[in-house]
C-alpha positions in Angstrom: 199.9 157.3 93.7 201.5 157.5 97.2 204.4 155.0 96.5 205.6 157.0 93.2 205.2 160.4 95.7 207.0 158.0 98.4 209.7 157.3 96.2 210.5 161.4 96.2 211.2 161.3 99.6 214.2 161.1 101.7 214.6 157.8 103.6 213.4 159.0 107.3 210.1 160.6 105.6 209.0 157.6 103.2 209.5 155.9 107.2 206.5 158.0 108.0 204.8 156.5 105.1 204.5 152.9 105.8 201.9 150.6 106.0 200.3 149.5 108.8 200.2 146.0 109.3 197.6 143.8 111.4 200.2 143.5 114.5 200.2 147.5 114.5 196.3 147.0 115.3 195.2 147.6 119.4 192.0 145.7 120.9 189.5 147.9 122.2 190.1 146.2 125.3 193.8 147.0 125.3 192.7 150.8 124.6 190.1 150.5 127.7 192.4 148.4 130.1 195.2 151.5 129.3 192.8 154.5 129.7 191.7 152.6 133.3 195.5 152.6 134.1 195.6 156.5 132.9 193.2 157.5 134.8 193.7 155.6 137.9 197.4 157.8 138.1 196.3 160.6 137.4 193.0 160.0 140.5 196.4 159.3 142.9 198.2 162.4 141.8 195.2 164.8 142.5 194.0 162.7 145.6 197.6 163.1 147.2 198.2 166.9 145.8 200.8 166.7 143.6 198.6 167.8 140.5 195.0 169.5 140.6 192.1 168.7 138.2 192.7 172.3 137.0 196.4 171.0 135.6 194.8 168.0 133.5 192.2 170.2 132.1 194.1 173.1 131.1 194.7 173.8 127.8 198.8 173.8 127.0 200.1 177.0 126.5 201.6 178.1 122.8 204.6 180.2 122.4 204.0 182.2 119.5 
């Protein structure tokens, strides 16, 4: 089971193990109202120049 293979690991990993609890869950709404506020910055920063649509659509470069 996932606690016994929890158990194996060191304290900072079993961290990344544990569950989520209903005060971790986000409203759709909350998701919607934050993607507005997103999206809103990023319109300013292309209407005033700083960033181009080509910057938010690029795909990130990887070092190999």
């Amino acid at each position: 089971t996932v606690e016994k293979l929890q158990g194996y690991l060191p304290g900072k990993k079993q961290a990344m193990f544990t569950p989520k609890t209903t005060d971790d869950n986000v409203s759709k709404r909350e998701i919607d109202e934050s993607k507005g506020k997103i999206k809103a910055q990023l319109q300013k920063k292309i209407d005033s120049g700083d960033i181009s649509i080509d910057d938010v659509l690029a795909a990130p470069e990887v070092e190999e």
